[in-house]
C-alpha positions as CSV (number, residue, x, y, z in Angstrom):
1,X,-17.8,-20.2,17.5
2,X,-18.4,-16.5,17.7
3,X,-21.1,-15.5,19.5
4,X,-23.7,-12.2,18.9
5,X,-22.1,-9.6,20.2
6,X,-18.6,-10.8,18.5
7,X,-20.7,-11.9,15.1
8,X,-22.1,-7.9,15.1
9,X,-18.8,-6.2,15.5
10,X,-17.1,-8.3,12.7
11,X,-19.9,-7.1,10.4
12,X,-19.5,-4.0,11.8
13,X,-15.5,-3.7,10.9
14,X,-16.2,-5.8,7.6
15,X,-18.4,-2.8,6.5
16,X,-16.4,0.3,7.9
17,X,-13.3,-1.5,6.8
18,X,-12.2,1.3,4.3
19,X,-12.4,3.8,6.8
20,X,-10.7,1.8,9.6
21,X,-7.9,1.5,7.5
22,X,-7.8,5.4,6.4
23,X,-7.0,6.0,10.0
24,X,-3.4,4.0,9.8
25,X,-2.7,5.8,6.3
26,X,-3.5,8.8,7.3
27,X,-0.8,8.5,9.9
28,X,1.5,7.9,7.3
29,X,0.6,11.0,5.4
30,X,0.5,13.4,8.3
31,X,3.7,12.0,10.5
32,X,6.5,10.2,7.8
33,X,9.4,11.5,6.3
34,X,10.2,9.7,3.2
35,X,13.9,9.9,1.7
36,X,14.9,8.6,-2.1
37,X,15.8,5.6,-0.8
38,X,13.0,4.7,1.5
39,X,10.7,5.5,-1.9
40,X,12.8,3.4,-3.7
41,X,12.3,0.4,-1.8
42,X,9.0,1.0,-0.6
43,X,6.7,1.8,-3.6
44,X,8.0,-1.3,-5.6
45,X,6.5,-3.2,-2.7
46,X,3.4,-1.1,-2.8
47,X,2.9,-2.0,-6.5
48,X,3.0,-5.9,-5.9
49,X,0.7,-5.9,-3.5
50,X,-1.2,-4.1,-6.2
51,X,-0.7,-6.6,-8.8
52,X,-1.4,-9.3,-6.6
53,X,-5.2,-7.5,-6.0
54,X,-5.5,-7.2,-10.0
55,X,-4.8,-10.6,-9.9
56,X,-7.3,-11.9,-7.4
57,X,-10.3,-9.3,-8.6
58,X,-9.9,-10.6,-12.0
59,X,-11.0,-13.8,-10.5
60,X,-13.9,-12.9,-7.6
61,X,-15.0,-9.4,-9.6
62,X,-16.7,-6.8,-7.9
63,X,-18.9,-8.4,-5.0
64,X,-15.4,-7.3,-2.9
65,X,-16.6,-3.9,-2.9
66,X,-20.0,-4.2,-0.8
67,X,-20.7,-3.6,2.7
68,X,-21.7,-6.9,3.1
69,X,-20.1,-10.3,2.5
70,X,-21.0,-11.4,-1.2
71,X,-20.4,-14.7,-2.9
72,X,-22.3,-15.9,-6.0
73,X,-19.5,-18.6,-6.3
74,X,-16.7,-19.8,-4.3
75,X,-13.2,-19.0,-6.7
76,X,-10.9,-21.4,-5.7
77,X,-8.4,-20.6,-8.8
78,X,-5.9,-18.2,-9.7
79,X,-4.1,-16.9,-6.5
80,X,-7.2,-18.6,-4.6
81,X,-5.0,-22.0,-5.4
82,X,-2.5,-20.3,-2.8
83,X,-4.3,-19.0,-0.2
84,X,-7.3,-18.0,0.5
85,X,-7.5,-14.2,0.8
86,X,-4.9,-12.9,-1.9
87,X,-6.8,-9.3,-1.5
88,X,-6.0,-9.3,1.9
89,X,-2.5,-10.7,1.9
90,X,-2.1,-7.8,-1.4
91,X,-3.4,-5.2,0.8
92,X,-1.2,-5.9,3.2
93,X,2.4,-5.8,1.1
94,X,0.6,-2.8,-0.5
95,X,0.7,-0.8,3.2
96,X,4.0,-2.4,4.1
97,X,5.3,-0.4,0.6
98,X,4.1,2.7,1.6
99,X,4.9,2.3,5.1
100,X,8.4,1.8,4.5
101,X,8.4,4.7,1.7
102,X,7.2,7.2,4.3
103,X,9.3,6.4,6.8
104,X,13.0,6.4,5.6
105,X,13.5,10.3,7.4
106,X,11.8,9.4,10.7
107,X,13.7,8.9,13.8
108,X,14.0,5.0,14.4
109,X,11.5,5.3,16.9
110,X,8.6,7.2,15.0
111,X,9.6,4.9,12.1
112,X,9.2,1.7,13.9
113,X,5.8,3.3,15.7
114,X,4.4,4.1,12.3
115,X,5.7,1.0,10.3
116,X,4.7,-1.8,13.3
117,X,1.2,0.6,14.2
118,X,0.0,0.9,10.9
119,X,0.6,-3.0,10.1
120,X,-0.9,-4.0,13.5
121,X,-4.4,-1.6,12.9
122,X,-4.3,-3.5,9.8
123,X,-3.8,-7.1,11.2
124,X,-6.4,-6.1,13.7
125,X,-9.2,-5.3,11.1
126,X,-8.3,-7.8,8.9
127,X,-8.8,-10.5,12.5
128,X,-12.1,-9.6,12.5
129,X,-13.3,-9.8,8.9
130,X,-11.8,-12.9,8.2
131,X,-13.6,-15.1,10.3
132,X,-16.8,-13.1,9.5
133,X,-16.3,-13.7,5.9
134,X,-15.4,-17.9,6.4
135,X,-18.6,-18.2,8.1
136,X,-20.4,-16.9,5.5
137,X,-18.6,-18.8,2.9
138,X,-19.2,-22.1,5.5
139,X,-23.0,-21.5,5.5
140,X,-23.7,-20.4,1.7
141,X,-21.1,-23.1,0.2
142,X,-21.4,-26.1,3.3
143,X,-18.9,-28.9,2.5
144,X,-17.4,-27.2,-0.6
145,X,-15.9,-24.5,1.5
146,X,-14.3,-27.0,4.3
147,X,-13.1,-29.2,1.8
148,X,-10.8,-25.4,0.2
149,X,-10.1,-24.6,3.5
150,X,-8.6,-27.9,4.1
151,X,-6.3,-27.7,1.1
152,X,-5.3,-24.0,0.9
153,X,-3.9,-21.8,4.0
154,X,-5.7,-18.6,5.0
155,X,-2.8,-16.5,4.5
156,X,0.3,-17.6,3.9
157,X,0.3,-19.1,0.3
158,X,1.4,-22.5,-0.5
159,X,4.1,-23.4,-3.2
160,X,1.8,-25.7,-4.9
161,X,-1.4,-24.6,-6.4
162,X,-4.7,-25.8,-5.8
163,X,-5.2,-28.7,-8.9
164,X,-8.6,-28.3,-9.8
165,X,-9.2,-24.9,-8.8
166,X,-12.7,-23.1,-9.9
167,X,-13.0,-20.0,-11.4
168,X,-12.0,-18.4,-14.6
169,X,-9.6,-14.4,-15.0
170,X,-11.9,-11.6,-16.5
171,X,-9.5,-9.0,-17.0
172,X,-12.4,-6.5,-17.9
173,X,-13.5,-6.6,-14.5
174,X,-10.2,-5.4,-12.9
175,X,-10.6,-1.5,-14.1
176,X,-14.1,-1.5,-12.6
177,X,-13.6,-3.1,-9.2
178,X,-10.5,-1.5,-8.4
179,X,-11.7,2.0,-9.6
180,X,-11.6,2.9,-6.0
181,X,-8.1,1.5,-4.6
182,X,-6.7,2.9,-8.0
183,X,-8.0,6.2,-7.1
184,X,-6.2,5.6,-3.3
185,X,-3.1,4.6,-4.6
186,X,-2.5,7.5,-6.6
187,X,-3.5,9.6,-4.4
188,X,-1.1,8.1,-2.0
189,X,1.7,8.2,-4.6
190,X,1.3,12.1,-4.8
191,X,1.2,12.3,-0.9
192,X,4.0,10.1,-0.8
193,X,5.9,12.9,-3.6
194,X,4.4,16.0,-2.3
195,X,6.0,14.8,1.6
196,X,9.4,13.5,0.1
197,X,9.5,17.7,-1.7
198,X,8.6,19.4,1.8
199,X,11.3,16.9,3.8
């Protein structure tokens, strides 16, 4: 069990999160050197990850945007039958899109650095805040909880959804919650454009 000083800095990376993982795009944007086909291959990628955030919001709505750990209800349908953090795991294909669309000019050193560093920060922040958020979902939802995180993996989703899953899509939500990452996407797709004319 964590103890004080390790329960303090998870809360502390939960709520910088955004930031801390600004700093890995950011070295994207300054140091890649996309080519047509490394766009081609790496914003499709982007976009699932994406889709597979719509997907997951629709279901937990906006308590993912706080600084602290919200849960008025523990979702366990949707793509929380497959795994358990399906914003995390979208996140994650999303920055291994646009690492591999910045990246198609660099030398196959700066490309590796900038592909395997950006992914690690991101594994890194994501080590901390997972475990912050399971205990929280431990103590709010008790036997609940264990009984989901017996049946569906943390991160690498099942083939076989969870049954009797709880939780219902509101596709209203999506546009509101995801305001924000919207806003950083596009913004990285005209990086990603205005990097690819200057290379």
């Amino acid at each position: 069990m964590a103890g004080p000083n390790a329960e303090q800095l998870q809360a502390f990376v939960f709520k910088n999160r955004g930031l801390l993982l600004a700093l890995p795009a950011a070295a994207l944007v300054v140091f890649g050197k996309p080519s047509a086909v490394s766009i081609a291959l790496g914003v499709p990628l982007a976009v699932a990850g994406e889709l597979l955030r719509c997907w997951a919001v629709g279901y937990s709505g906006v308590t993912t945007r706080h600084d602290v750990v919200t849960a008025p209800k523990l979702v366990t349908a949707g793509p929380y039958a497959y795994v358990r953090n399906p914003l995390y795991l979208g996140n994650f294909i999303t920055a291994a899109g646009f690492a591999v669309a910045f990246t198609g000019n660099n030398a196959a050193p700066a490309r590796n650095a900038l592909v395997f560093g950006s992914l690690a920060a991101m594994f890194a922040v994501y080590a901390a805040i997972v475990p912050h958020e399971e205990a929280f979902l431990r103590k709010q939802f008790g036997d609940a909880f264990d009984r989901y995180r017996e049946r569906v993996p943390r991160i690498v989703p099942q083939i076989e959804p969870l049954p009797d899953g709880n939780g219902v899509w509101q596709g209203s939500v999506v546009a509101t919650a995801e305001r924000h990452t919207f806003s950083i996407f596009g913004a990285m797709l005209a990086l990603l454009a205005l990097r690819a004319f200057k290379s």
